[in-house]
C-alpha distance (Angstrom), angle and dihedral (degrees) to the residues before:
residue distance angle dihedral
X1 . . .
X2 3.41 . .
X3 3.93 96.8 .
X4 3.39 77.0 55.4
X5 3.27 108.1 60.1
X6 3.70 85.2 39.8
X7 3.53 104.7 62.4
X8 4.06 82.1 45.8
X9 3.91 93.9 53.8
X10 3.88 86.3 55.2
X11 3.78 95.1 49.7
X12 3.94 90.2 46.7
X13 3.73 89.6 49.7
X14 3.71 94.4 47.3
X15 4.04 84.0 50.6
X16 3.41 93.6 46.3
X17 3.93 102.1 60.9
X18 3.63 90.0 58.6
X19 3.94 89.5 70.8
X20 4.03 109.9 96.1
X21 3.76 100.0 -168.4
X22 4.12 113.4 73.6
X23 4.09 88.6 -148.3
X24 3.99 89.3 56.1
X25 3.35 96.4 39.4
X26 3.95 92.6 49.5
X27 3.81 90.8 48.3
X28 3.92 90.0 42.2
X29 3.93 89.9 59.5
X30 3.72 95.0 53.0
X31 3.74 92.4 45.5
X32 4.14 88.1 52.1
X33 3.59 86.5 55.1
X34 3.59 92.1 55.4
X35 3.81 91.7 41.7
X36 3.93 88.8 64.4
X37 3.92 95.0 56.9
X38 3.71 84.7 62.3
X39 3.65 101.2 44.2
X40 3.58 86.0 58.5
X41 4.02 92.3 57.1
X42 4.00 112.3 67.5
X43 3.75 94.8 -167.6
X44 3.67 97.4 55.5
X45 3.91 107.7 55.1
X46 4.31 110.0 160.8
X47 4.21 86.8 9.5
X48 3.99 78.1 131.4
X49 3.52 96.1 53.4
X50 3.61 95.3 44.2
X51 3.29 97.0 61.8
X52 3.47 106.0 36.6
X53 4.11 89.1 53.9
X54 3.64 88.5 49.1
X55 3.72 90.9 53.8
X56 3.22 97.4 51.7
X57 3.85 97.5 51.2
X58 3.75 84.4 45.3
X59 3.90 92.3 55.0
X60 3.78 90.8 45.0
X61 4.05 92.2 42.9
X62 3.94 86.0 54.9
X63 3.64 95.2 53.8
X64 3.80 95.3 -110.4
X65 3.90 123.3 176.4
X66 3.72 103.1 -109.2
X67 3.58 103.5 -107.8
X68 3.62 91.5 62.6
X69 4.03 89.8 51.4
X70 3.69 87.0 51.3
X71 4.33 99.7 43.8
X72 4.04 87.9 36.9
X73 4.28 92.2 49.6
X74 3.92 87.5 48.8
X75 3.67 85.8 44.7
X76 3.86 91.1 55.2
X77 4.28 90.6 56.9
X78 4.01 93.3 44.7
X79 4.25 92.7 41.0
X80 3.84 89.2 99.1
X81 4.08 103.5 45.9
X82 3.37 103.5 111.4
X83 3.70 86.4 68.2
X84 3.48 85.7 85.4
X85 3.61 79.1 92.1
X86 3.66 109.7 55.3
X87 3.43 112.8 103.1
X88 4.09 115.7 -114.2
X89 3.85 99.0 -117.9
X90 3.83 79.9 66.1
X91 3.50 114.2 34.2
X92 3.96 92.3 43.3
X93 4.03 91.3 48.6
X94 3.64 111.4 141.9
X95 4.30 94.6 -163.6
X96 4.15 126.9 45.2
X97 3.73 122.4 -47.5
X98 3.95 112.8 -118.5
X99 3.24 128.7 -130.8
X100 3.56 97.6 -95.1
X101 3.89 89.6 42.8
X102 3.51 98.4 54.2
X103 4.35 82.9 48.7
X104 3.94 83.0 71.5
X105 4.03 103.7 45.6
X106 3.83 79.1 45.5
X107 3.65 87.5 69.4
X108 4.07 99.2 56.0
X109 3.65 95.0 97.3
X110 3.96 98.2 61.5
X111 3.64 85.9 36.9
X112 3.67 89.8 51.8
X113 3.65 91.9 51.5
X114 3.75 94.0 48.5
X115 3.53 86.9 58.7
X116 3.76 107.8 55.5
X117 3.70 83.3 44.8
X118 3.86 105.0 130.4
X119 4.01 93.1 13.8
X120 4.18 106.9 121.0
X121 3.35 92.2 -124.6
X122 3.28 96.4 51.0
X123 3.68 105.1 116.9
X124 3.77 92.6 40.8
X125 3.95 86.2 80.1
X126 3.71 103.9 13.9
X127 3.84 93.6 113.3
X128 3.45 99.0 43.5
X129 3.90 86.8 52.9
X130 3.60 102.5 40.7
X131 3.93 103.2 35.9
X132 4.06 109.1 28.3
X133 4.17 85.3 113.6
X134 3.30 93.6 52.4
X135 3.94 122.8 110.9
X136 3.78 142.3 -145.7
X137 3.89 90.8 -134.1
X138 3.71 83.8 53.2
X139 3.40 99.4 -122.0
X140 3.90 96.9 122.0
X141 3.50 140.4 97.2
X142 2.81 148.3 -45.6
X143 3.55 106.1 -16.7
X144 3.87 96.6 30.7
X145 4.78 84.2 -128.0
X146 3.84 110.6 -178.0
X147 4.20 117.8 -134.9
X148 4.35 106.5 -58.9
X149 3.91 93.5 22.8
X150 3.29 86.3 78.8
X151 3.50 126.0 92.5
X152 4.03 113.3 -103.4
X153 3.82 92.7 -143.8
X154 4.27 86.2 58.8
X155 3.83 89.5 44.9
X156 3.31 90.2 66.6
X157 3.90 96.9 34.5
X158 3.72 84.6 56.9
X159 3.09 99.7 54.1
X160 4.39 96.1 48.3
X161 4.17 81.8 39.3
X162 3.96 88.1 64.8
X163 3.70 100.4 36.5
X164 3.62 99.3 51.3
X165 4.03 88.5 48.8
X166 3.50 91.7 56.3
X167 3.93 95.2 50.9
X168 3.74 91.8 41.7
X169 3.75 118.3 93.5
X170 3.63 114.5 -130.4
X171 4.31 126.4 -170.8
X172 4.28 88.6 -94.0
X173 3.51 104.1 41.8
X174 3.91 137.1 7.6
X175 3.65 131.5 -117.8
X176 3.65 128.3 -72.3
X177 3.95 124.5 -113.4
X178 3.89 110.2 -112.6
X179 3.93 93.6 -104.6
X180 3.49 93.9 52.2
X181 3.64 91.3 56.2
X182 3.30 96.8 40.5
X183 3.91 92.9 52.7
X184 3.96 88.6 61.1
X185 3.40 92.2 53.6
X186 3.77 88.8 57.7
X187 3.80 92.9 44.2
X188 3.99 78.9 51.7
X189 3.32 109.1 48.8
X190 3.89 116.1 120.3
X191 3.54 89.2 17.4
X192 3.62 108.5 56.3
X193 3.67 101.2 3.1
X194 3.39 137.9 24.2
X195 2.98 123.6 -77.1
X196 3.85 108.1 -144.0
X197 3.85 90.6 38.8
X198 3.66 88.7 51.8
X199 3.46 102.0 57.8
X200 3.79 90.8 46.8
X201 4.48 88.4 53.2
X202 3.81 91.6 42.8
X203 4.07 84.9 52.2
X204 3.54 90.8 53.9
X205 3.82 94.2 42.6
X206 3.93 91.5 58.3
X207 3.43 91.3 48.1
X208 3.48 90.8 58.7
X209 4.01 96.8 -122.7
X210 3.56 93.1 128.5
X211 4.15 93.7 58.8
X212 3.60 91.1 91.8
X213 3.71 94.7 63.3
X214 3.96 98.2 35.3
X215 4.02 103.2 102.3
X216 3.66 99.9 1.6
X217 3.64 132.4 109.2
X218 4.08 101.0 -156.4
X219 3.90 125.0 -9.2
X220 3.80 117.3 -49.3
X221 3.54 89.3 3.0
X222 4.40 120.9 115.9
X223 3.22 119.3 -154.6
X224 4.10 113.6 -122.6
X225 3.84 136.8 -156.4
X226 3.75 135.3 -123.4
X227 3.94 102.4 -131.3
X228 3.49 91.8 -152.6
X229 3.82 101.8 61.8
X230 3.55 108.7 3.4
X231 4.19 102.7 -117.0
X232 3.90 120.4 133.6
X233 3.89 122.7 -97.0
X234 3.87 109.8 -135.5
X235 3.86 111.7 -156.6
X236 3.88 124.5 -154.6
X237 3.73 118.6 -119.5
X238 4.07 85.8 -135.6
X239 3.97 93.6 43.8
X240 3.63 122.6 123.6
X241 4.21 143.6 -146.0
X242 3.45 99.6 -97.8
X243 4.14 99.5 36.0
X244 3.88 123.9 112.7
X245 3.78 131.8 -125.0
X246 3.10 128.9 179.0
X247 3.87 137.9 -147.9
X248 4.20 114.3 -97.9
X249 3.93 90.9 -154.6
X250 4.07 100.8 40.6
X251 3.91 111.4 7.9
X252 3.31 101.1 -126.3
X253 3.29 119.8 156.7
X254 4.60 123.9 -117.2
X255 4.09 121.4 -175.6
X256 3.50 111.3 -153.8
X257 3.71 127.6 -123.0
X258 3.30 135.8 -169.5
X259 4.38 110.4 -123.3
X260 3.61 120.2 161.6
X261 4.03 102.0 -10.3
X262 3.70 90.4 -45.8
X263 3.51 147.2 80.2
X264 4.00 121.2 -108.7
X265 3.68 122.0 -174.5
X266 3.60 117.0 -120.9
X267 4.35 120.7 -164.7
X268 3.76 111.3 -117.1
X269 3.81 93.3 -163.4
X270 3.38 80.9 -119.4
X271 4.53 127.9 120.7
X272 3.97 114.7 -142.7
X273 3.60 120.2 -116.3
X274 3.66 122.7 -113.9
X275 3.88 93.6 -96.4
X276 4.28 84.2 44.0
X277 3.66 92.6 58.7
X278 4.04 106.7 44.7
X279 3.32 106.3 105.7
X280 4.00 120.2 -109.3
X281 3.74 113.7 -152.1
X282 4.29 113.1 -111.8
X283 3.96 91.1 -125.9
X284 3.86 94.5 176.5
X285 4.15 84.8 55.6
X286 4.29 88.5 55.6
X287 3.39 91.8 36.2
X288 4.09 95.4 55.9
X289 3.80 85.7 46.4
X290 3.57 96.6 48.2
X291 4.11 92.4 50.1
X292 3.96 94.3 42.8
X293 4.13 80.5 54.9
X294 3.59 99.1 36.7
X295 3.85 110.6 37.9
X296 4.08 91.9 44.4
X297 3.86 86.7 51.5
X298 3.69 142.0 10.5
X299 3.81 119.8 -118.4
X300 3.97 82.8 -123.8
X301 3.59 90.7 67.5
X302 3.96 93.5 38.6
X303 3.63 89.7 57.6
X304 3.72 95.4 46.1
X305 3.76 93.2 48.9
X306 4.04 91.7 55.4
X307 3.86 84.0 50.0
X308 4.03 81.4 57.0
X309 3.64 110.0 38.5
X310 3.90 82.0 45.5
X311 4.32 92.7 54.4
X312 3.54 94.8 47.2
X313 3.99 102.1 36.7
X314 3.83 100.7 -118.5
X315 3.32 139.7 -44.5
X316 4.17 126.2 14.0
């Protein structure tokens, strides 16, 4: 792993220096780090996305100012950092966790803390990382925080975390329909959620304003399968008929051709060599996410909303 991650630092860094504006390009490195935690994990390709899309229609939904859209959706594609940590023969398992395996993913949000310790931005997305499993009946982790002690920007996180789990398909069971999901976050509500935030998500789930997200890694873009192991297939915006991807979980190899305005991946038959199957960071993804953050709202204000939402224990 660790010539892994660093032949991936040097691409990010190489990525990285083509970003002019010192806000982007300090938001674009954090998001890069959370970018790798993903590429390590074959069955959740556009997780990220997913959640950070869903918290910002949630924040906008709620009637939120706009910094705390902006800090909560950034929030949303950093939530799972501290997975950094979790070793491989756990976060790539294809069955159940264990008791005692599900003990170490339930350490990701301290460990994701740890990490952006000493970053700038660090407290710009420190709740989101550190408390999104947190719950208002106090019976999260890891600090056990009871209804407005925790952090508005991992209320909503929480909330997006779950719902996208339960739609996604994982190796042991398959995704749920959007009802069903929705329904447990009404039988939830006040207990694991929030309640007032969860009535405003479930509203937006029924009226089918979160279907554009569901089973996509960016805008426009589906998520596929590999049909000989199960993991998703993440397509580039920038990607082209005729390209090669490859599968994260089994390295097979998929051409892409073009069928009815988009692109479908096709098997080859074929496994990717070593070089073929490091992952290369999607910078046009990052940087979309960074601008829709950056150019609505300055990271000045961002920060000095957190500083807010923290005083006064969520929302006016």
């Amino acid at each position: 792993m660790r010539s892994f991650l660093s032949g991936w630092l040097s691409k990010a860094a190489q990525g990285a220096s083509s970003v002019d504006d010192p806000s982007k390009a300090l938001v674009s490195s954090l998001l890069k780090m959370a970018w790798f935690v993903e590429a390590r994990d074959p069955y959740t390709g556009g997780h990220l996305w997913r959640v950070s899309r869903y918290a910002r229609l949630l924040g906008e939904a709620a009637g939120l100012p706009s910094a705390d859209v902006a800090r909560s959706s950034l929030g949303g594609f950093l939530h799972d950092l501290g997975k950094i940590g979790i070793p491989d023969a756990v976060l790539r398992k294809s069955s159940a966790l264990t008791e005692d395996e599900f003990a170490v993913v339930r350490t990701h949000p301290e460990m994701g803390w740890r990490m952006l310790a000493g970053h700038p931005l660090a407290e710009l997305v420190k709740e989101a990382v550190y408390s999104h499993h947190e719950r208002p009946d106090g019976k999260g982790y890891p600090r056990g925080l009871r209804a407005e002690d925790i952090h508005l920007d991992a209320r909503i996180v929480g909330i997006c975390d779950a719902f996208d789990a339960m739609t996604s398909s994982r190796p042991y069971r398959a995704g749920m329909r959007r009802g069903q999901a929705l329904a447990i976050i009404q039988s939830q509500s006040g207990s694991q959620f929030d309640l007032e935030l969860s009535r405003v998500f479930i509203d937006l789930g029924k009226r089918g304003v979160l279907d554009h997200v569901m089973g996509h890694s960016d805008d426009g873009i589906p998520l596929q399968e590999c049909p000989m192991c199960g993991p998703t297939l993440v397509l580039k915006r920038n990607q082209q008929a005729g390209e090669h991807i490859y599968c994260r979980n089994c390295g097979g190899e998929f051409a892409l051709e073009a069928e009815d305005a988009t692109l479908v991946a096709r098997p080859t038959g074929r496994t990717g060599s070593p070089a073929d199957l490091q992952p290369e960071v999607d910078h046009e993804l990052i940087r979309k996410v960074v601008e829709e953050a950056v150019d609505r709202l300055p990271l000045e204000q961002m920060l000095a909303s957190a500083g807010q939402v923290r005083a006064s224990g969520g929302v006016e």
